[in-house]
Structures are given as structure tokens and as C-alpha cells.
C-alpha positions as CSV (number, residue, x, y, z in Angstrom):
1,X,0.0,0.0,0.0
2,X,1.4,3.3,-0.8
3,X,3.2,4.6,2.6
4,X,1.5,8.4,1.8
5,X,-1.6,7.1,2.1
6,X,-1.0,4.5,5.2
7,X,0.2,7.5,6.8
8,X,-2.5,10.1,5.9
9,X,-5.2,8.1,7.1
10,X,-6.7,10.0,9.7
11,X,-10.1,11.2,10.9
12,X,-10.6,14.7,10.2
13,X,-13.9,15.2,12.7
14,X,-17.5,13.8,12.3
15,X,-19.4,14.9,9.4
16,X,-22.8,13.2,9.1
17,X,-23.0,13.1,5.7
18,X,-26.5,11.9,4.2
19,X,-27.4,12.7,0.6
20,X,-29.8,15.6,-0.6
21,X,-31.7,13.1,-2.8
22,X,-32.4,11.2,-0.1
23,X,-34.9,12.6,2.4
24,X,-34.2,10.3,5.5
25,X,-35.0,11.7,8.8
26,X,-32.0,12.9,10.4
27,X,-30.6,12.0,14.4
28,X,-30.1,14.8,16.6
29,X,-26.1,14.8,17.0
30,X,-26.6,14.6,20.5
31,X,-29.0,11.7,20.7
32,X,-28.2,8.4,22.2
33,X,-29.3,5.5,19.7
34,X,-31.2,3.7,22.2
35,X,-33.1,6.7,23.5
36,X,-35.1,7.5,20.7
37,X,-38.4,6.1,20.0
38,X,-42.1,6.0,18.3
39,X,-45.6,5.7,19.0
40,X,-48.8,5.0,17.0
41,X,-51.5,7.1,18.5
42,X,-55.4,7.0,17.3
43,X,-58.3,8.3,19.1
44,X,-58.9,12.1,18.0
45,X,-61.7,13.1,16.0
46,X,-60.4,12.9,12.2
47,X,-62.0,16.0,11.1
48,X,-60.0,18.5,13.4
49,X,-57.9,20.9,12.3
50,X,-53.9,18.6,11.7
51,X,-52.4,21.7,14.0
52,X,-55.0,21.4,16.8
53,X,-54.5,17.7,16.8
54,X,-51.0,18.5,17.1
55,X,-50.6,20.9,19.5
56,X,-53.2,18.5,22.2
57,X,-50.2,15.4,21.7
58,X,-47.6,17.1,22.1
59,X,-48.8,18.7,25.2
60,X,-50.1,15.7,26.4
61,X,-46.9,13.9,26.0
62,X,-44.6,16.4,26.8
63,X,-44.1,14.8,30.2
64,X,-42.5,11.7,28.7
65,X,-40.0,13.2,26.9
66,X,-38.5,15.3,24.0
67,X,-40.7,15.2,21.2
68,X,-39.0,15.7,17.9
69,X,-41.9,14.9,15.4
70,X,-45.8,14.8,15.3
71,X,-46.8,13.0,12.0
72,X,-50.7,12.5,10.9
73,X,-51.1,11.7,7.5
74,X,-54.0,13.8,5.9
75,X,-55.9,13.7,2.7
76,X,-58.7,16.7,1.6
77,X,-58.1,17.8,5.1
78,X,-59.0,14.6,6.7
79,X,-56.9,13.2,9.0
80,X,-55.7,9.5,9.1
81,X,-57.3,7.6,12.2
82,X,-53.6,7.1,13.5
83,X,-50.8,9.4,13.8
84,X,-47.0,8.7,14.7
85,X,-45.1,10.7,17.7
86,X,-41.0,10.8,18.1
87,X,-39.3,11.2,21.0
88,X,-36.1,11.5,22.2
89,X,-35.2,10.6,26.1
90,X,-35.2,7.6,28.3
91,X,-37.8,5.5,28.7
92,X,-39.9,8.0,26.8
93,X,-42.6,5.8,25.1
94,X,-42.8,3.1,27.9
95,X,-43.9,6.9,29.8
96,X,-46.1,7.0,26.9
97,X,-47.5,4.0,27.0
98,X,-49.2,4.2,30.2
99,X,-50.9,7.3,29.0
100,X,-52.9,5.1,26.7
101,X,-56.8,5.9,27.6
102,X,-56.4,8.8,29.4
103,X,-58.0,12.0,28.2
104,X,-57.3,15.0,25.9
105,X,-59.5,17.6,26.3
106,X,-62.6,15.7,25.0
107,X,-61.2,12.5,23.5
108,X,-59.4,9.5,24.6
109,X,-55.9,8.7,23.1
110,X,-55.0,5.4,22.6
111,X,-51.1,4.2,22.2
112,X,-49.3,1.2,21.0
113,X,-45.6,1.1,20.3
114,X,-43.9,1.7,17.2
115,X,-40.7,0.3,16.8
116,X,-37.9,0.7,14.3
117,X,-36.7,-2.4,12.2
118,X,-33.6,-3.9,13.7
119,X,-31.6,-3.7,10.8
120,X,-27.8,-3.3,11.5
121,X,-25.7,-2.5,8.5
122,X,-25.0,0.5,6.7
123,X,-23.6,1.6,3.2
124,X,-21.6,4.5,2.1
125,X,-19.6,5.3,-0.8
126,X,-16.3,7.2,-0.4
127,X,-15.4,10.0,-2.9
128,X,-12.4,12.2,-3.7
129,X,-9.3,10.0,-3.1
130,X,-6.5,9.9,-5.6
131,X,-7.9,7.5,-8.8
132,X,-4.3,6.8,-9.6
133,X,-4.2,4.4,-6.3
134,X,-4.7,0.6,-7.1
135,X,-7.9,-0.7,-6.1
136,X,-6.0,-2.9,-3.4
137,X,-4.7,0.3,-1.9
138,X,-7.9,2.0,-1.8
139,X,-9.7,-1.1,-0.4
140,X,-7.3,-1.4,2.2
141,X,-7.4,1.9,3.4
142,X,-11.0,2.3,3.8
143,X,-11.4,-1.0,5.6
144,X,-8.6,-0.3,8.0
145,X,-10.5,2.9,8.7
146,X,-14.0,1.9,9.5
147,X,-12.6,-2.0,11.2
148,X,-14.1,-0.4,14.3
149,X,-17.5,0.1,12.9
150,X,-17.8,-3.6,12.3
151,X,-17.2,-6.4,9.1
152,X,-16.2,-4.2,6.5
153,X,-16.3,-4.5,3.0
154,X,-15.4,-2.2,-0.3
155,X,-15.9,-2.8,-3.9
156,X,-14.1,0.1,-6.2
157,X,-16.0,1.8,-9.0
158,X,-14.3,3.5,-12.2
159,X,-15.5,5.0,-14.7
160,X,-19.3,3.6,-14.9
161,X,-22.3,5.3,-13.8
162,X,-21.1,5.5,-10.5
163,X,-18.0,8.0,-11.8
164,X,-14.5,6.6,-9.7
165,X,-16.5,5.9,-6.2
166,X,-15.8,3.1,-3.6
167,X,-18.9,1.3,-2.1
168,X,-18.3,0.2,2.1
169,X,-20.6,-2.1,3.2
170,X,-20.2,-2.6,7.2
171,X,-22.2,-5.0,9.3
172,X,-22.3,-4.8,12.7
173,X,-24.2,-3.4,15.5
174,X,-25.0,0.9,15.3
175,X,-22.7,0.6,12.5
176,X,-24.4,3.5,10.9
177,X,-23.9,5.4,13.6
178,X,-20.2,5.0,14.0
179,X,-19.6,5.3,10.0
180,X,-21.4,8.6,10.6
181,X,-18.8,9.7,13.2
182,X,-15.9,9.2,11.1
183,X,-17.1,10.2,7.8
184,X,-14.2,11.8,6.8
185,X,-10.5,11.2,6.1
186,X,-7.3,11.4,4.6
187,X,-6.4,8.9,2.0
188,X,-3.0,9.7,-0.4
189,X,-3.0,13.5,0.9
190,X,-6.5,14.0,0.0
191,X,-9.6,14.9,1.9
192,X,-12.0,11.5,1.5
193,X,-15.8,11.7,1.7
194,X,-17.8,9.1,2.6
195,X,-21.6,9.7,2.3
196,X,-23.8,7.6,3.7
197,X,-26.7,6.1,1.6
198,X,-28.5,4.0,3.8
199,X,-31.2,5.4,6.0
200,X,-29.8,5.8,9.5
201,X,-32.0,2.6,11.8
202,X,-33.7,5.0,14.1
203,X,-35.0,8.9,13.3
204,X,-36.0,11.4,15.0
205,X,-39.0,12.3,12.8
206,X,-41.1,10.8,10.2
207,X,-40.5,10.8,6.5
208,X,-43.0,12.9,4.8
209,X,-44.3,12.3,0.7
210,X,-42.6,14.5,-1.5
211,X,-44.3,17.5,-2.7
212,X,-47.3,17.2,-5.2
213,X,-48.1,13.7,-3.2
214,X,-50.6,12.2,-0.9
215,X,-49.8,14.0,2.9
216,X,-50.3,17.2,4.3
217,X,-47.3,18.6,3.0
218,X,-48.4,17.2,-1.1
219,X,-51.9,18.3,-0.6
220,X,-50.5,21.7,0.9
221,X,-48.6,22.3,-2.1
222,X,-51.4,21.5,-4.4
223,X,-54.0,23.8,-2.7
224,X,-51.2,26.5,-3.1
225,X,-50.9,25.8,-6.7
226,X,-54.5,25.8,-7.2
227,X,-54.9,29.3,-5.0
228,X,-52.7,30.9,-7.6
229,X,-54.1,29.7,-10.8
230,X,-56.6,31.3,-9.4
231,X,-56.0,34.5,-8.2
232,X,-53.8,34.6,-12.1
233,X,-56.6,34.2,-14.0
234,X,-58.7,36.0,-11.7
């Protein structure tokens, strides 16, 4: 392996890199793994106002813990019968949990847990090292790298669709998580990216349609749309 690039591999600092294209819910930076959770909640009239709805959970479940997200899918301003809530702190939906039943302001809420898939694995593709490295040299150095994330492996990429990219694949428990933390590195004298491209295993909020969709935020964008045709032809 080239001794420049032995030598140069360092990590620079974290630098949670996630892709534009891809609109995962990101983790606080300061959030523990294991104390971030979800809950399916049902109960509230469907025809209430999404931001009244809202603002009753999260007060009612702002004893339990940090709540990041309040998602209710909604369609010509109908609500979903069951909405998802994020939080962040310990023991935070168990907390919840036992406030299943209890009253808000009218209704009853009911709650049932909502847990993430336990996946553990995580891909990433490293960009911006020097292409005149052999692929031995460049799969060496980014598996001596990320060894402490878990099983590591790297397939090279040159001149395809993928441009001159390497692929890591690591398997191993919150491997995601500590890829994220050292997403960046020398490699040759040259800064190294690695972006991750699979979604992180737990988020801190929900993953909303894209605009012009089925959700509040795709039906928001459509009523917009349709409020200005309007007023142009108007």
C-alpha cells in the first residue's frame, strides 16, 4: 500500500453526511441510539384541524420526553385515524404507553408502540481519493478505517455510472452510527468523503411524501398551486 496514504489516514472530525436526494429523517447529534423512540397514536376526531391535533399530543406527551416529530397523514383535510409521535429521552414511550386511555381535552388517546426495524448495517460510498491508487490500496485503506464500525467490506467503481467511487458495506451493530462519526478522512494527501446512503435505523422524525403527493405537505402544495391559478386568472 502506498506509505502516503498509510500514513495520511486520519479522521478529520464527524461529518454526518447523508445525501440531498435522499430525504431520510436525520438523528439529533446529540441523541443516544437507544433513547429515541415512536408511537402510534389514534383516538382524535379525524376531522379537526392537523395543527389542533398536534398541539393536544404534544402537550399531552410532553411529560415523557423530547418530542421531535408529530406525524398524521391527511388527505382533503382529513386526517388519518392514527398518527405517529418521536421522541427522544429515556424511557420515553414506555412513559407514553401508560398514558394510553387517558384524556385529551374531549377524546381518549390510545397508544401502542412503534418500533424501528432492527436492521444493523450501513452503506456508504467514499469519494475524492486519488484514482491513480490501485484498487488494493484503496480497499485497504478504507477498511482499516472503518474496522471499528464492524465487518467491512469495499468494492471500487471507475469510470461507470457510479464515476470513480468506492462502495463500504459494514455490518455490525450501530454501524451506521459509528460510520457517521468518522465520515471523513485522509487517503493519499487528499480529503476522503464518505456519504452515507442507507437510512440511519432509528429517526428522529417521520418521512414525509414529496411535494405534489398524498400528505399534508403534497396536498399543501397542491391547494397553493391551485390558490394561484386562481388569483392569475382572476
Amino acid at each position: 500500500m502506498d506509505e502516503s496514504a498509510n500514513k495520511g489516514l486520519k479522521l478529520l472530525g464527524s461529518d454526518a453526511a447523508i445525501p440531498a436526494s435522499r430525504d431520510f429523517g436525520r438523528m439529533k447529534p446529540c441523541s443516544r441510539k437507544k433513547d429515541i423512540g415512536r408511537i402510534r397514536v389514534s383516538g382524535y376526531d379525524t376531522g379537526l384541524p392537523f395543527d389542533d391535533v398536534e398541539s393536544a399530543l404534544r402537550k399531552h406527551f410532553s411529560s415523557c420526553g423530547e418530542i421531535t416529530d408529530v406525524y398524521i397523514y391527511e388527505r382533503d383535510n382529513i386526517l388519518m385515524r392514527s398518527g405517529f409521535i418521536y421522541f427522544v429521552g429515556e424511557g420515553a414511550v414506555d412513559k407514553a404507553l401508560q398514558l394510553s386511555g387517558s384524556d385529551v381535552g374531549g377524546w381518549n388517546v390510545s397508544v401502542v408502540p412503534h418500533p424501528f426495524s432492527e436492521c444493523s448495517g450501513a452503506t456508504l460510498m467514499a469519494i475524492g481519493y486519488d484514482t491513480s491508487l490501485s484498487d488494493i490500496d484503496v480497499q485497504t485503506a478504507l477498511t482499516k478505517h472503518f474496522s471499528s464500525c464492524g465487518e467491512v467490506t469495499v468494492k471500487v467503481f471507475r469510470g461507470n455510472t457510479f464515476g470513480s467511487a468506492a462502495a463500504v458495506y459494514i455490518t455490525g451493530e450501530d454501524a451506521d452510527e459509528k460510520a457517521m462519526e468518522r465520515s471523513v478522512l485522509y487517503m493519499g494527501g487528499r480529503k476522503v468523503v464518505a456519504k452515507l446512503l442507507t437510512p440511519p435505523e432509528k429517526s428522529t422524525s417521520h418521512k414525509r411524501p414529496r411535494s405534489g403527493g398524498y400528505g399534508r405537505w403534497g396536498w399543501d402544495c397542491r391547494k397553493a398551486s391551485a390558490r394561484k391559478a386562481k388569483m392569475t386568472a382572476e
